[in-house]
Each structure stands twice: as C-alpha cells, then as structure tokens.
C-alpha positions in Angstrom: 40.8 116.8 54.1 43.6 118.6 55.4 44.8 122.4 54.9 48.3 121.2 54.7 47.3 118.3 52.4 47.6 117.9 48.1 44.0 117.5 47.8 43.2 120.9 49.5 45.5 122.2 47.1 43.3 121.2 44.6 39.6 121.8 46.3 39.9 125.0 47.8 41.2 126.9 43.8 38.2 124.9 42.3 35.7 126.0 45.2 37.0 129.5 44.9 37.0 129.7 40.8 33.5 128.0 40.8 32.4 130.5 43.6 32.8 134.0 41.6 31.6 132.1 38.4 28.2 131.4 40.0 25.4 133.9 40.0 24.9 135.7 43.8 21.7 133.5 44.5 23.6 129.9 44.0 27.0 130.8 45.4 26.2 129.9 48.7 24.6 126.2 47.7 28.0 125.6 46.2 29.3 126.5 49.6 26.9 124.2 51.1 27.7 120.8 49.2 31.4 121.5 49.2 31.0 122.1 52.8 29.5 118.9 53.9 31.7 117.5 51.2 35.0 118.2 52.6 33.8 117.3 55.9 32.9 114.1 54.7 36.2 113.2 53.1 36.7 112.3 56.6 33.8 110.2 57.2 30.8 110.2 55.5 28.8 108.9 58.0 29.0 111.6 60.2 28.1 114.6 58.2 24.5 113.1 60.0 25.7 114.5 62.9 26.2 117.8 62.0 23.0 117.8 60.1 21.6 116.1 63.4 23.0 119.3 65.4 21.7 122.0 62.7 17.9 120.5 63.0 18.5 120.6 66.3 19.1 124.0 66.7 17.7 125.6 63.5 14.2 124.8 65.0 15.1 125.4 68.5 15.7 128.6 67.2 12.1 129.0 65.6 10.4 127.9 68.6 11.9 130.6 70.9 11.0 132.8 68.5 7.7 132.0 68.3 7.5 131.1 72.2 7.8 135.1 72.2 4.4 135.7 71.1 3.2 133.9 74.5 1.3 137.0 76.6 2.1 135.6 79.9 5.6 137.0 81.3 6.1 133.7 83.3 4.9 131.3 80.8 6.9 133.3 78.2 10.1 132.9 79.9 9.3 129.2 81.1 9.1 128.3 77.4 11.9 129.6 76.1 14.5 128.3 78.9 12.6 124.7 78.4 13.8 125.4 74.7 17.6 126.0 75.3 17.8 123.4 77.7 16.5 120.8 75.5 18.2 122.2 72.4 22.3 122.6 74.9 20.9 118.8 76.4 20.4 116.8 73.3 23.3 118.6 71.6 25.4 117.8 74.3 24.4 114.2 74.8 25.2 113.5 71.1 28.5 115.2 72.3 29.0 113.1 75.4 28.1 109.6 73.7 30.8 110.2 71.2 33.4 112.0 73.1 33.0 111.3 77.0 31.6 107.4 77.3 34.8 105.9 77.4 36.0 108.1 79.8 32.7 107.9 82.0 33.1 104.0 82.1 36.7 104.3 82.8 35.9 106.0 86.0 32.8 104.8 87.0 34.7 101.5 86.9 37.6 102.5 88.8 34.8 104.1 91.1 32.9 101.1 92.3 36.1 99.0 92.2 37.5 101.2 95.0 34.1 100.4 96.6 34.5 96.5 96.0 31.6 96.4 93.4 33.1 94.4 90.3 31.9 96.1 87.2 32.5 95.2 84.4 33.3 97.6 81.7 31.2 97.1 78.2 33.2 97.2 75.0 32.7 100.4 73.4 34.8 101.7 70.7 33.7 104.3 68.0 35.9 107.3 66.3 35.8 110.8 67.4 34.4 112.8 64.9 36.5 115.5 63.6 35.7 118.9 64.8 32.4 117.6 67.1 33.4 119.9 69.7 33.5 122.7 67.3 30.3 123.1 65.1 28.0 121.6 68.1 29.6 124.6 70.3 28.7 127.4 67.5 25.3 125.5 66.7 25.0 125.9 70.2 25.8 129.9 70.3 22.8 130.1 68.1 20.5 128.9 70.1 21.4 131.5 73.1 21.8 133.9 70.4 18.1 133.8 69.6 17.0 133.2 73.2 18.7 136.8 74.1 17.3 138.6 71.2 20.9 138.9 69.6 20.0 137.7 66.0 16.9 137.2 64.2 16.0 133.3 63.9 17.4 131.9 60.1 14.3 131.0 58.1 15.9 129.1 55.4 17.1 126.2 56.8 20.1 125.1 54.2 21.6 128.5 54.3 21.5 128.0 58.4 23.3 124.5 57.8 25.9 126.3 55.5 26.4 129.0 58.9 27.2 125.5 60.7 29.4 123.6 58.4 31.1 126.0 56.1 34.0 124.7 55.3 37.2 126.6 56.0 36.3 126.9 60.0 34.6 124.3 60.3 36.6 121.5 62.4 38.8 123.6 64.2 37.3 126.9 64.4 37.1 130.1 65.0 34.2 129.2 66.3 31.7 131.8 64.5 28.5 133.4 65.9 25.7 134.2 64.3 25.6 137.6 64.3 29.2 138.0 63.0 28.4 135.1 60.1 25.0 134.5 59.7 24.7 137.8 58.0 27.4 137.7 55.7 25.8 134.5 54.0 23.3 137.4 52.2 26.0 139.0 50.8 27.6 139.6 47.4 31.1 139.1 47.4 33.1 140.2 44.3 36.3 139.2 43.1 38.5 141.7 44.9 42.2 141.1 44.1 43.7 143.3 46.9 41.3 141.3 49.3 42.2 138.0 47.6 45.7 138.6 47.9 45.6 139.7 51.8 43.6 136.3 52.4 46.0 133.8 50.1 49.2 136.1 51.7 47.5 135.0 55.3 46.9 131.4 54.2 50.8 131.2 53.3 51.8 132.4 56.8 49.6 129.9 58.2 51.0 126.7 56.3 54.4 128.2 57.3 53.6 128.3 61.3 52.0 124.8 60.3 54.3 122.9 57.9 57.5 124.7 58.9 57.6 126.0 62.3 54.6 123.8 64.2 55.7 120.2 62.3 59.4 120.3 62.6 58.9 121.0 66.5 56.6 118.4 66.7 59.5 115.7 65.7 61.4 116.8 69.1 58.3 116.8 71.3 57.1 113.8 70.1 60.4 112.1 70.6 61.0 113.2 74.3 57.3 112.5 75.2 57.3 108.9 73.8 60.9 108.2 75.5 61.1 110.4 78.7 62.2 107.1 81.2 65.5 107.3 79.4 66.2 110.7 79.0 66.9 113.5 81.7 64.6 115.8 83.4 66.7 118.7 81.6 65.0 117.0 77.9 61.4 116.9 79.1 61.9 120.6 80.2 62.6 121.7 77.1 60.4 119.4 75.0 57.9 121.2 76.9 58.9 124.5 75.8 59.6 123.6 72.7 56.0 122.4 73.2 54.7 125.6 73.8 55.7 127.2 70.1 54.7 124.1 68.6 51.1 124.4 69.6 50.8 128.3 68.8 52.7 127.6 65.2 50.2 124.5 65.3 46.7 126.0 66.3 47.4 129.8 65.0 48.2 128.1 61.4 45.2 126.8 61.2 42.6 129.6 62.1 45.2 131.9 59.6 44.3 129.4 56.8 40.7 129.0 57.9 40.5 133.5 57.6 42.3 133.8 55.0 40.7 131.2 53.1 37.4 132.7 54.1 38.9 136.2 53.3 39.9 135.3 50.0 36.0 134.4 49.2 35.1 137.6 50.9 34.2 136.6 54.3 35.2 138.4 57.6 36.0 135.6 60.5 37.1 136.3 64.1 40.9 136.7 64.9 41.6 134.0 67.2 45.2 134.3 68.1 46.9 137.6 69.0 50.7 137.4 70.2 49.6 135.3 73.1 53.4 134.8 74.3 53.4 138.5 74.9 51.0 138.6 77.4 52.2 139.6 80.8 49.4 137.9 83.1 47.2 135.1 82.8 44.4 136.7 82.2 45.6 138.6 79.7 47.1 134.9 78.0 43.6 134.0 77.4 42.3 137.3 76.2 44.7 136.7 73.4 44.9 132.7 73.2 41.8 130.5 71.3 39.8 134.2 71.6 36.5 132.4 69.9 36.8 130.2 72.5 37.3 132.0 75.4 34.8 134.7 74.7 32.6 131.5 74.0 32.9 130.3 77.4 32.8 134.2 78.7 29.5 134.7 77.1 27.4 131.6 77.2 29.4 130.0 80.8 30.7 132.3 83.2 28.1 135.1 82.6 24.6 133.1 82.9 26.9 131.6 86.2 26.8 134.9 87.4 30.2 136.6 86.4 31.6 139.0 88.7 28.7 140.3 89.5 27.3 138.4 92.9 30.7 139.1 95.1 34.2 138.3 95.2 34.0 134.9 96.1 31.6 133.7 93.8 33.5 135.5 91.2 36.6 133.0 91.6 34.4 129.7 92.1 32.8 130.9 88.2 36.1 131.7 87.0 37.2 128.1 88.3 34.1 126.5 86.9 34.3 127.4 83.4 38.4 126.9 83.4 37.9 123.4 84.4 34.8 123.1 82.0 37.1 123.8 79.5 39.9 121.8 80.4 37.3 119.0 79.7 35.9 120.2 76.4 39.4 119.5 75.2 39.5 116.3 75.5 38.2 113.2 78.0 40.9 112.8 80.0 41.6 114.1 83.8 45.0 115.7 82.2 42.9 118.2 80.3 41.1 119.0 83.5 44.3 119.6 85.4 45.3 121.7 83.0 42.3 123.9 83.2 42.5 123.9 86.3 45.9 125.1 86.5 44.8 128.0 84.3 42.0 128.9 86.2 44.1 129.2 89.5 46.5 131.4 88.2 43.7 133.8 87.2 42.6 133.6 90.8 46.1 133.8 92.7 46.6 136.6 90.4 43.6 138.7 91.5 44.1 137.7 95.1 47.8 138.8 95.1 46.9 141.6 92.9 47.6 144.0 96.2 50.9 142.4 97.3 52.7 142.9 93.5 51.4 146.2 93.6 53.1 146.8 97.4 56.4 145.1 96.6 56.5 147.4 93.3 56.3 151.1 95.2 58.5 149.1 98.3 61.1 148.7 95.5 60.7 151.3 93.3 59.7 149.5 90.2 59.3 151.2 87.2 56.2 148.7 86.3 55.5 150.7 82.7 59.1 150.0 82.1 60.3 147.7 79.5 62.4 145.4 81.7 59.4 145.1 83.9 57.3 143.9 80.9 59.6 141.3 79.7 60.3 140.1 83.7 55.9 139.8 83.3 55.7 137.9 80.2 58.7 135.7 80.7 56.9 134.5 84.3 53.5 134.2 82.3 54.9 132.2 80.1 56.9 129.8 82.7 53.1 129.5 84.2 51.5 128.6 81.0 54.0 126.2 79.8 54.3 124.4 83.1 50.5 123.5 82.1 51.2 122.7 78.7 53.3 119.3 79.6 49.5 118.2 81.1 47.5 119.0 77.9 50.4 117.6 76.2 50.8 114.4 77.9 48.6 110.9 77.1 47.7 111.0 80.7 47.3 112.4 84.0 49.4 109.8 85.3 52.3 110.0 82.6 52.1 114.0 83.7 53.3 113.1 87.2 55.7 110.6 86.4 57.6 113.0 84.0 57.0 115.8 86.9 58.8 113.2 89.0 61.2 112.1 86.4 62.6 116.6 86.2 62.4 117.1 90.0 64.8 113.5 90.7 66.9 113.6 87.6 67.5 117.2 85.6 70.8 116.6 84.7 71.2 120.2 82.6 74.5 118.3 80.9 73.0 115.3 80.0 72.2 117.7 76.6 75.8 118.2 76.3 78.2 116.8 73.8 75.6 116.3 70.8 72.9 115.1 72.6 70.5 117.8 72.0 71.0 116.6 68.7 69.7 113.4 69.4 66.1 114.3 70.4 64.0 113.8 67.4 66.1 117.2 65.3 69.0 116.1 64.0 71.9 119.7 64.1 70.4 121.1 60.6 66.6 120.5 61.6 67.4 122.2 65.0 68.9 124.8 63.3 66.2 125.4 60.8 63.6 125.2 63.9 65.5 128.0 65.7 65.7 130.1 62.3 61.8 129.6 62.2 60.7 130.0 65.8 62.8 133.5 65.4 60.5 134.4 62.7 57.6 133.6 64.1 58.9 135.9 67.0 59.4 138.5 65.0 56.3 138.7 63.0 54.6 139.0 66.8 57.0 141.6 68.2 56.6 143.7 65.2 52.9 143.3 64.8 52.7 143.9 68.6 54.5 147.7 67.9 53.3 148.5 64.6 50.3 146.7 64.3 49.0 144.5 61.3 52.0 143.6 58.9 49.7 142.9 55.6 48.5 146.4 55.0 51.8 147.8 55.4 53.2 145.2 52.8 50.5 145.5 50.7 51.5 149.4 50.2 55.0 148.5 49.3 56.7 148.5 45.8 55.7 145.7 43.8 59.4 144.0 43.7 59.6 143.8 47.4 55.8 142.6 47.8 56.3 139.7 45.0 60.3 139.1 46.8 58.5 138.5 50.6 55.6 136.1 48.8 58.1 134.2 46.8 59.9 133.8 49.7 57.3 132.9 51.7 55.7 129.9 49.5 59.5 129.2 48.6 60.3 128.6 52.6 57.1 126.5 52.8 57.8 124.1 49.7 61.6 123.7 50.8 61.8 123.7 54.5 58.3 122.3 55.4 58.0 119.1 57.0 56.6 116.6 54.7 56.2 112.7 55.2 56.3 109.8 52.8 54.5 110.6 49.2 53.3 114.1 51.4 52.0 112.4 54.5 50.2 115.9 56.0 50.4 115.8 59.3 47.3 116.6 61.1 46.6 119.7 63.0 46.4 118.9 67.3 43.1 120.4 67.4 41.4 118.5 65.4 41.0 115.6 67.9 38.7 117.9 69.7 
C-alpha cells in the first residue's frame, strides 16, 4: 500500500478515527494488526519475515539481559557479544539470501570463469521484500541497544513487534531506535487538533515533493536513462541533475508523510532530511541527507570500528568502510558500491586537503563567512554529489561508464536547442510546471534554512491565510500531481531497498 495511493486515502482516516476511539490499553493492538496488515498488502507471505526478525531480536534482547547477571567479567562479556553476533548474523543472513544471492552468484560466476572453472549458475529468482533493509536494520539497533545498556529489554513481546513494524515508517524509514520509540508505545495520546493539523499540514508537503515535484522529474530521468545511446552527453548531464531533485522530492516525501502521519497519532519520529542541497561539504551532505541512516551506520559501524579515535589513518580506512558498506545496503549491485565509495572519498580528500583550502583562502583573501563563498561551497558540493548520483541511478555499473563515456565523447550543449529539451520525457508545459515546483521546493529550504521551521510560524497566522496556503497546498497536489492510468501511484525509489 502506497502513501501516494487511493487505498491509503482510505486506511490511514479509518486507522486514525478507530485509534482515538479505542480505550489507551487497546490502541496500540489496533496499531499492531493494521501494521502487519498494510505490510501485507504487499505480500502476505512475508509479514513471516518480519515476525522472523522481531523473535529474533526480541529474545536476543532478553538474553543479554539476563547474560548480565553472569558474576564473571569475562564470561559476562563473552556472552553477550556471542548474543549480538548471532542475533546481527541470522538477521543478516535472512537479509543476504533475499537481497544479495543473485548478486553473489553473479560474481562468483564471473569469478571462476576468469579462472577457467565453468560454473554454472543455479536458477534463483524470488521478490525483494519491501522495506527488508529497513525493519531488519532498526530490529537490529535493538539488539545493540540493549547490549550497551541504552534501553531496558521490551517484555511484552507484541508491543515490541509493533516498535518493528508500525506502519507509517515502516518500509522506508526513518529508521527508529528504541529509545526514541519504544517508549512512546506506553503513552496516551489525545486527540490534539493543533498537533493533528501540523502532522496532516506535513503529510500534504510530502505528497507534494512526491506526486508533484519527485514524479514529474522522474518522467525526464527516466526517459534519458532508458535512451542515452541516442541522445547527447549535454541530456544525460542534466537528467542527472534533474536526478538529483527528483530523489530529495522523492525520498524526503516519504519520511514527511511517514512523521506526519505518525505526528498526527501523536508520535514523535526522527527528522531525516534537512536542506541537504545546502550543505557546503560532504560531510556536512550526510549530516543532513537519510540522517536515520547515517547516524545508524555512525553508531552501530564506524564507532565499534574504532571511529576516529585509533589515528588518522585508521580514521579514513573506517570512514571508507562504512561508506562502501552502505553503498551495498542500497542495493546488490557494484553501482551502489561505487557510489559509496565516491562519497566516502570525498569525505577523506576533504579532510586531507582541509589545510590547503584553508592556505589558498588567507593567500587570497577570502572572505570564507561571506555569502558568495557559501554559495561557491554548496554549488561544488553539490556538483560532487550529483556526479555520484548518475551511479546509484543507473541499472549498472557498466551502463554508468558507458554514459560517463557517452558526456566526455559527445556533449553537444546545442543538441538541446531548438525544442529538444522538450523532447526528453516533459513536454514545454510539464517542464514548466517542474521548474515552478523545483522553485518551491527551493524556497521552502532556503527559508526554513534562515528562519527556521515554517509550520509553527503558519500555524500562528490568521485563519484566512492558514486555510488559503492548505487549500492551496492539497489544490496543487490534486491538479498538478502526476497520476497514471485509473491513479497508477507510482512507487517511492526507496522502497526497493
């Protein structure tokens, strides 16, 4: 079941209404079965993997706890690291089976056939399940959480499975921790109409960066990717830019839906998108791109690998290891690794020149608080970052190259001239409508980037220009979204993670 979609339209009033109606001590079994039920509107079946996962975890959890009571130091700590690693290895495998056989055959066949071993491959084919990557990675948080004391282990096993599968974060995050969710599952959430307003207000913006900004993009992108032989290196350029916005209107949509849909029922998620475009380094990118990620990967990844903390060297070979970990827990394809990759070397070349832009700024007497110097920053960040875009984006590492190939031998800037622009999947009004959108989308981030949060300073305006902004608002959705054939939804890019 999509956000986007006409049957979401329908479940998520009817889980809300049927929510406040309930007493406290039953609202969150309702949140339980329509959980796994809108997960399994995708396919039934694999609603046993999740609940697979959350046994998995919800009794690793209990035995650490209890491992605790062992008087022995050694034996103590022995335990419990026994516990996580069978709790991250069977999690994982169930991950790897699903998600990473095919592309373990693939090259362990091309690997021996470089040798002269003929192999041959076993027919494998099975469906990714949706969201796999997500729930088994906050299951997974659990476990560590317990294991370092964070959180008390969940007793109540059901109300635990709800912590793993509620609904509106479910397959594409943010991906929750415990101590941030867990917690709120005890409480009593009123019907709060300023709250419920904020969260529905958020939800519009969200099917607007989806439906409007994210979807319409997509028809250009998806054009130049499928047909970049015949079309100049000037088109793939900017497909890929256009790229860019598309996955920020794309991915952002869909954690504002998921918060405000989970703010609406009186639940407090983790922002996972701030103004990433604005960020002037690397670094800073991914301190404000996919943050429940990142800080996922921070915490549970690049710490227990040592940080920062065991020298300058081994600083940059962690920071290397967990960029191209996660290059690969987006998707089975060497692409995805490249592309971490890429965003883990820029981190590094940025340390390591760190000194040099510092020099060349007193040599030339650069102003480097100054607003020109800012934008110079952020428009270079973002050249960096989108150059790794047209990997994730791409079916394969080898497509990547050839369209690399295809810009360096044949740009041709003009080849876009004379209506041709018009040509590549928008026709003039579309692209027009796309710029309009793409300038509100920039907007909203500039503004919120100087003043701050825009809901709570709409929410204190008079009533006719609050009720004028949401009209407009679900108006600009219902007209100008992109819709398909009897409201084909289109699906949201994470969600083949």
């Amino acid at each position: 079941m999509l956000f986007n979609s006409v049957d979401f339209l329908l479940f998520f009033p009817l889980v809300t209404a049927a929510y406040f109606l309930l007493p406290h001590r039953a609202r969150w079994v309702w949140l339980l079965v329509t959980s796994y039920f809108f997960y399994m509107c995708w396919n039934a079946r694999y609603a046993l993997l999740i609940a697979l996962s959350t046994l998995i975890t919800y009794a690793s959890g209990l035995l650490i706890h209890r491992a605790e009571r062992v008087s022995e130091e050694k034996r103590r700590r022995r335990r419990k690291k026994l516990l996580v690693f069978l709790s991250f290895a069977s999690n994982l495998a169930i991950l790897f089976f699903f998600k990473y056989f095919n592309f373990f055959l693939d090259n362990l066949t091309l690997g021996l056939s470089l040798l002269g071993i003929a192999f041959k491959r076993p027919a494998f084919d099975v469906m990714l399940p949706v969201g796999i990557s997500f729930y088994t990675f906050q299951a997974l948080s659990y476990t560590m959480d317990v294991y370092r004391r964070e959180v008390e282990p969940e007793r109540n096993l059901f109300r635990y499975a709800l912590f793993v599968s509620f609904f509106p974060q479910l397959v594409a995050g943010p991906i929750e921790r415990s101590k941030n969710l867990l917690g709120q599952l005890y409480e009593k959430h009123d019907f709060d109409p300023d709250r419920v307003r904020s969260g529905l207000l958020l939800m519009v913006w969200g099917m607007f960066e989806k439906v409007v900004v994210a979807d319409r993009l997509a028809m250009l992108v998806d054009h130049v990717y499928e047909n970049y032989q015949e079309l100049p290196g000037a088109a793939i350029v900017l497909a890929t830019a256009v790229f860019a916005v598309q996955i920020y209107g794309d991915f952002a949509g869909y954690s504002h839906i998921a918060i405000g849909a989970a703010q609406v029922m009186g639940f407090t998620l983790m922002e996972n998108f701030c103004r990433p475009y604005l960020a002037q380094s690397a670094a800073e990118f991914w301190r404000r791109w996919h943050i429940s990620l990142s800080t996922w990967f921070r915490d549970y990844l690049y710490i227990p690998l040592g940080g920062n903390r065991k020298g300058t060297l081994r600083k940059y070979m962690n920071t290397m290891v967990t960029f191209l970990v996660s290059g690969l827990w987006h998707g089975a394809n060497w692409s995805f690794v490249v592309w971490g990759g890429l965003n883990g070397a820029y981190q590094v070349a940025g340390e390591v020149l760190r000194p040099l832009r510092e020099g060349l700024c007193r040599l030339l007497r650069i102003r480097r608080e100054g607003a020109v110097w800012r934008w110079v920053r952020r428009a270079f960040t973002f050249c960096l970052v989108d150059f790794s875009w047209l990997f994730f984006r791409a079916s394969t590492f080898s497509q990547a190259r050839a369209m690399l190939a295809r810009v360096a031998g044949d740009f041709r800037p003009a080849g876009l001239a004379g209506g041709a622009l018009f040509e590549l999947g928008l026709d003039r009004p579309n692209v027009w409508l796309a710029l309009a959108a793409v300038g509100v989308l920039a907007a909203a981030d500039l503004l919120q980037e100087r003043w701050g949060p825009l809901r709570p300073r709409l929410t204190r305006q008079v009533l006719p220009v609050r009720w004028a902004v949401y009209l407009a608002g679900v108006l600009a959705v219902l007209v100008f979204g992109i819709y398909g054939p009897g409201y084909d939804a289109r699906a949201f890019t994470y969600f083949q993670f």
